[in-house]
C-alpha positions in Angstrom: 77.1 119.6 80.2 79.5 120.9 82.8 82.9 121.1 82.0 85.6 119.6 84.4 89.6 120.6 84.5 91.1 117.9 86.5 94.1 118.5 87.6 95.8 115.6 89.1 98.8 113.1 88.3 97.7 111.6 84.8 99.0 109.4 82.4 100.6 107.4 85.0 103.6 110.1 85.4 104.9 108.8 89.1 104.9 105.8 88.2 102.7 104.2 90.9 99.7 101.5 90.0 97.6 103.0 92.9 97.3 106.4 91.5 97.5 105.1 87.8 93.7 103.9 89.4 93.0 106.7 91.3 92.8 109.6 88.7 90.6 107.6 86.6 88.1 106.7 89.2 87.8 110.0 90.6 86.2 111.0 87.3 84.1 107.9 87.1 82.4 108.7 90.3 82.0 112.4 89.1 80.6 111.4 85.5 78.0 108.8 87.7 77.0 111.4 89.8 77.4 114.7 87.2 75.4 113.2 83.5 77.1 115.1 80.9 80.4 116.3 82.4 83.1 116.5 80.1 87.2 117.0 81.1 90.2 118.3 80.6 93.5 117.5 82.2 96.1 119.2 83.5 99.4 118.0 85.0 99.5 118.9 89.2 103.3 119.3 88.8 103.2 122.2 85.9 103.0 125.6 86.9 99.6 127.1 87.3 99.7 130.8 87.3 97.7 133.8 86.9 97.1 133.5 82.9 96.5 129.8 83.8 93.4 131.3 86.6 92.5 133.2 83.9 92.4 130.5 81.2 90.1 128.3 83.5 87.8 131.0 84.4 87.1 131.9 81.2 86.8 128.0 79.6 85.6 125.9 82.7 82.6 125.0 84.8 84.6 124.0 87.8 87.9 122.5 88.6 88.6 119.2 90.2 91.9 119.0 92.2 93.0 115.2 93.2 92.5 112.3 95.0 95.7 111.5 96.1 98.5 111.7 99.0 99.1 115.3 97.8 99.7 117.1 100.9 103.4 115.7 100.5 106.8 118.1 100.6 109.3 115.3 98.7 107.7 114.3 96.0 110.3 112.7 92.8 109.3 115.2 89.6 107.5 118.1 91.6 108.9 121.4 92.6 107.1 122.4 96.1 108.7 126.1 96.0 105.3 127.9 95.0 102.8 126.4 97.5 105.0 123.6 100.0 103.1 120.7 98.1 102.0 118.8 94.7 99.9 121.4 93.3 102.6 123.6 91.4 100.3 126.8 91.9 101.3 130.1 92.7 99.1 132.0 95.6 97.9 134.8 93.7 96.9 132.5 91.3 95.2 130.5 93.5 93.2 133.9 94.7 92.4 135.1 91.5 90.4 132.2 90.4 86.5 132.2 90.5 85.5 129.0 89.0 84.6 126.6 91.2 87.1 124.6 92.9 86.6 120.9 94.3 89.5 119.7 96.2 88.5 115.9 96.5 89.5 113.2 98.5 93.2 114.4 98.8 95.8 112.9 101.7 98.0 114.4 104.1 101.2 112.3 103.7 103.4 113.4 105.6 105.9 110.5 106.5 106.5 110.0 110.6 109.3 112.0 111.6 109.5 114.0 108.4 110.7 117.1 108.2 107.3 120.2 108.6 106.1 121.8 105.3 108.0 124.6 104.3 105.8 128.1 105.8 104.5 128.7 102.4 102.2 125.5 103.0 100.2 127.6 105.4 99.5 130.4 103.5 98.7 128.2 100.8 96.2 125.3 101.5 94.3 128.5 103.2 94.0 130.2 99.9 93.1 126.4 98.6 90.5 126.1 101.0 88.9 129.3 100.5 88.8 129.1 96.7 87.0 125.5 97.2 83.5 125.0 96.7 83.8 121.8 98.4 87.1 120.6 100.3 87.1 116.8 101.5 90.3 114.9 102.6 90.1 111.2 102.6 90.3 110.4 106.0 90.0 112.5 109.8 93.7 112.0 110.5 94.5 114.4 107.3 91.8 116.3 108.8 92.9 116.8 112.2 96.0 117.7 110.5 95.5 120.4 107.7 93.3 122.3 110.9 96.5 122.5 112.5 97.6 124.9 109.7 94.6 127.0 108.9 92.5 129.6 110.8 89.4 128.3 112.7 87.0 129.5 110.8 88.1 127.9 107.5 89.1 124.5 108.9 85.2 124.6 109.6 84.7 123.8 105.8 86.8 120.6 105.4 84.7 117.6 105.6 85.7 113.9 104.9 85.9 112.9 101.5 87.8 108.9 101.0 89.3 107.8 98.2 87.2 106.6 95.4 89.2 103.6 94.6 86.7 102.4 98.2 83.6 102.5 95.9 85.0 101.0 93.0 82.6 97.7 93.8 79.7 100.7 92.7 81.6 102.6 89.9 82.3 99.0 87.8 79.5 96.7 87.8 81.7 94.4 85.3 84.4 94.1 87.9 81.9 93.8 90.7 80.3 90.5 88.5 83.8 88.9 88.0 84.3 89.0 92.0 80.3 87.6 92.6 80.8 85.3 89.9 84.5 83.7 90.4 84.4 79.8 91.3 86.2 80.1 94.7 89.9 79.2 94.6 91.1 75.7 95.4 93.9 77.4 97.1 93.1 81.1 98.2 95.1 83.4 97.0 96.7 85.8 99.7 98.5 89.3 97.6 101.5 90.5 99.7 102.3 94.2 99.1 105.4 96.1 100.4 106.8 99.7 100.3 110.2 101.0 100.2 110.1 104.7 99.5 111.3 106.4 102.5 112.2 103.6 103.9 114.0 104.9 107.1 111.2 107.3 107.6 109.0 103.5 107.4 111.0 101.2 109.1 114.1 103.2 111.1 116.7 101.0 112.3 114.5 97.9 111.5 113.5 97.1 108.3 116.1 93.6 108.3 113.7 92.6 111.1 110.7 93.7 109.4 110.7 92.3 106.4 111.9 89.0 107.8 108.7 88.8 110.3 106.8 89.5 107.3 108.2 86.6 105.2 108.0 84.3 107.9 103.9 85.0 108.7 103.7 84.7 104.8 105.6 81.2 105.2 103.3 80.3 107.8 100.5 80.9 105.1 101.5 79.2 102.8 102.3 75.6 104.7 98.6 76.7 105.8 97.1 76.6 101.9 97.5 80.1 100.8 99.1 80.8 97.8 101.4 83.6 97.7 101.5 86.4 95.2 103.7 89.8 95.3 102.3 92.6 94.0 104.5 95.7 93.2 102.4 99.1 92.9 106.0 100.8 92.3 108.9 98.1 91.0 110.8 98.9 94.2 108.6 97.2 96.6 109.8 93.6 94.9 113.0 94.0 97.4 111.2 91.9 99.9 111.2 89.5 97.3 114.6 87.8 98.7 113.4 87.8 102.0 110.8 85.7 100.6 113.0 83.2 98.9 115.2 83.2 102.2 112.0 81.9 104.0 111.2 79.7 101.5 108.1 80.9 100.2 107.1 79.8 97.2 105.2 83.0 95.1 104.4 84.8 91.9 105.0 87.9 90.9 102.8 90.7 89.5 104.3 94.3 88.6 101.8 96.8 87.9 104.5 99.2 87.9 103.1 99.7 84.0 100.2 98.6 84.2 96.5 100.5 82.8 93.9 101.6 85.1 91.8 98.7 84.6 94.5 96.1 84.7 95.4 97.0 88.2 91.5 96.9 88.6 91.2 94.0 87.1 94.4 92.0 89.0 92.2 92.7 92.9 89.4 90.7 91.6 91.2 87.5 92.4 92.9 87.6 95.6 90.4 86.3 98.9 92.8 88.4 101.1 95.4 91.9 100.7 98.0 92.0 103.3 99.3 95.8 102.4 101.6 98.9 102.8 100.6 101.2 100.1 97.5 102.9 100.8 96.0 102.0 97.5 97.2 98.4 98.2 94.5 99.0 101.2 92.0 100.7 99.4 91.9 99.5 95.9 91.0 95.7 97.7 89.0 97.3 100.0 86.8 99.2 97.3 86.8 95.7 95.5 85.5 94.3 98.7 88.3 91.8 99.2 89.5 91.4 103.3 92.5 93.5 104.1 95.4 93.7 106.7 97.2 96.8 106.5 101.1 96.5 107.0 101.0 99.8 109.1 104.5 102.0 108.8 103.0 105.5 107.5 99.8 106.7 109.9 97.7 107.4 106.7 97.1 103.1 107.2 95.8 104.0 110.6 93.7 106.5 109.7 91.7 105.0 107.1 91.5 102.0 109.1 89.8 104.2 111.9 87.2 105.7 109.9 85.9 102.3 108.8 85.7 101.6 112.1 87.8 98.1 111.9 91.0 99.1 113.6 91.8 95.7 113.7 92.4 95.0 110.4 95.9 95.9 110.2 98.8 96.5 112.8 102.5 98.6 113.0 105.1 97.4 111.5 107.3 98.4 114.5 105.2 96.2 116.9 106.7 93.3 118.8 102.8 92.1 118.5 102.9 92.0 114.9 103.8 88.7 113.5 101.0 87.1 116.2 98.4 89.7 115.1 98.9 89.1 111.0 99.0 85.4 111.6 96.0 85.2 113.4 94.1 87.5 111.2 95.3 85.4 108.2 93.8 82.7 110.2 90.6 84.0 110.5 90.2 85.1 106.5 90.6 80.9 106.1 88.6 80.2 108.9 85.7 82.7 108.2 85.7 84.0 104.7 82.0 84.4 104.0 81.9 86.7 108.0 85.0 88.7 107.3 83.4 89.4 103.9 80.3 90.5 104.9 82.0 92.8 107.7 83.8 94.1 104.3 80.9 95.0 102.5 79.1 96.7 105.5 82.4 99.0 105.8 82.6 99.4 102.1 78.7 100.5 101.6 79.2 103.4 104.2 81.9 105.1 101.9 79.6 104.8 99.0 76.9 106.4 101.0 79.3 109.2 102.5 80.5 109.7 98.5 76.9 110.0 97.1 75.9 112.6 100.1 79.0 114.6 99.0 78.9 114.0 95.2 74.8 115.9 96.0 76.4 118.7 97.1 79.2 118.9 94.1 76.3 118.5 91.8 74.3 121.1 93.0 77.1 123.3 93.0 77.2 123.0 89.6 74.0 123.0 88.7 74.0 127.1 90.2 
């Protein structure tokens, strides 16, 4: 019965539905993969030093850091001075621990045109990296990125590790039967998700532009069939909600600002296409095997797109291509559900088969 510390953003503490999912399901594919495991959490934000290192050494089996865009400098609530990102951990602590450490599925996030990790970063993601027993970022554009930082011969030992919210059609059978067992909708539903943190880092000098492209395609939709629903991960992305009404678009809302774990889980059973920002308004669907189109303004959309190999399912905000690209895609979710689908679950089992292969290796690190 190995026993777990996950440190990670619990208890919904930034406020975001897509991480509110994210810690949970991290665990769930762990406890599929690991019979027995039991945790403990610990808050990524609060300091970790060398009595903490200690602590886990002495009382732990291995420690779990993420998923998650950690790799962040900015983040509301966290103080960066000790390492240049999330984890609150100071280097010598870091060094002095000999449990095993499993850094899982975790993002680079840095924004485009933001500001470089403090030099601090460096020195710490190294000591990260050599501490972990296993080190997997959740896509090869955070991989390409964290080499940059590191010495050769440890960026050797990061592999690719996606987000478990992609296998969540695996990890929740009863959620997987409600989107087999649905009656198909007499009007499909299309979910429209927008991000506003950082917003000139996401849309410069262009967001009035953006967001109005975006309510006309959703327009378009909806004098097509679709019915529109906004979905808020945090309750800031409802400010496209008067471009919306501007347009004329007729929609309903859903904040999941609040909402549990399986709530937001439950919510993605129902929509027959995601048009999304957030990552997790990408992933979560995608994990639930529901079509995507990514609304592309951080490159983290990109990358994951890229590793599923469907590049066209999504498309920079910043394009002049843009409105044509998401109306034709929408077109083709109506026109070819079942195809689109099937290309969907295809995508979808290869992240469940790169997870099980890695979750082998956890395992047997374990099991030592």
């Amino acid at each position: 019965m190995p026993r777990l510390l996950h440190i990670g953003i619990h208890n919904s503490k930034n406020k975001n539905a897509g991480d509110t999912v994210l810690f949970p399901v991290v665990r769930a594919l762990f406890e599929d993969q690991v019979p027995d495991c039991t945790w403990d959490y610990r808050q990524l934000w609060d300091p970790f030093t060398l009595n903490d290192a200690k602590v886990a050494n002495e009382n732990y089996d291995g420690i779990v850091i993420g998923g998650g865009g950690l790799l962040l400098r900015d983040q509301a609530g966290s103080d960066t001075s000790n390492s240049g990102w999330q984890w609150n951990s100071e280097i010598a602590a870091v060094e002095a621990l000999r449990v095993p450490v499993y850094f899982f599925a975790v993002g680079y996030n840095r924004f485009r045109g933001q500001e470089d990790f403090d030099p601090v970063f460096a020195e710490h993601i190294a000591a990260t990296l050599r501490a972990s027993a296993f080190f997997g970022l959740r896509n090869h554009g955070s991989i390409a990125a964290v080499k940059s930082y590191v010495p050769t011969k440890l960026a050797e030992r990061i592999c690719l590790q996606q987000c478990p919210t992609t296998v969540i059609w695996q990890l929740y059978p009863d959620a997987r039967q409600v989107v087999e067992t649905r009656p198909a909708n007499k009007r499909p539903i299309l979910t429209l998700n927008t991000a506003f943190d950082r917003e000139t880092l996401r849309f410069g000098e262009t967001k009035v532009a953006a967001l109005e492209t975006i309510a006309r395609s959703m327009k378009r939709a909806e004098d097509k069939g679709w019915q529109i629903q906004l979905v808020a991960h945090k309750t800031k992305d409802l400010e496209v909600a008067p471009y919306l009404v501007e347009k004329g678009v007729a929609f309903d809302t859903f904040d999941l600002t609040e909402a549990g774990y399986r709530d937001v889980i439950d919510y993605y059973t129902q929509p027959d296409l995601v048009v999304g920002m957030r990552g997790h308004a990408q992933m979560i669907p995608f994990g639930m095997r529901c079509p995507i189109f990514s609304i592309i303004s951080h490159n983290k959309m990109r990358f994951f797109l890229d590793d599923i190999g469907h590049p066209e399912w999504g498309h920079d905000i910043g394009d002049p291509q843009f409105s044509e690209t998401l109306d034709a895609f929408i077109d083709q979710a109506a026109c070819n559900p079942a195809s689109l689908r099937q290309s969907v679950a295809e995508a979808q089992t290869l992240c469940w088969e790169r997870s099980l292969a890695n979750m082998q290796t956890i395992a047997r690190s374990l099991a030592t």
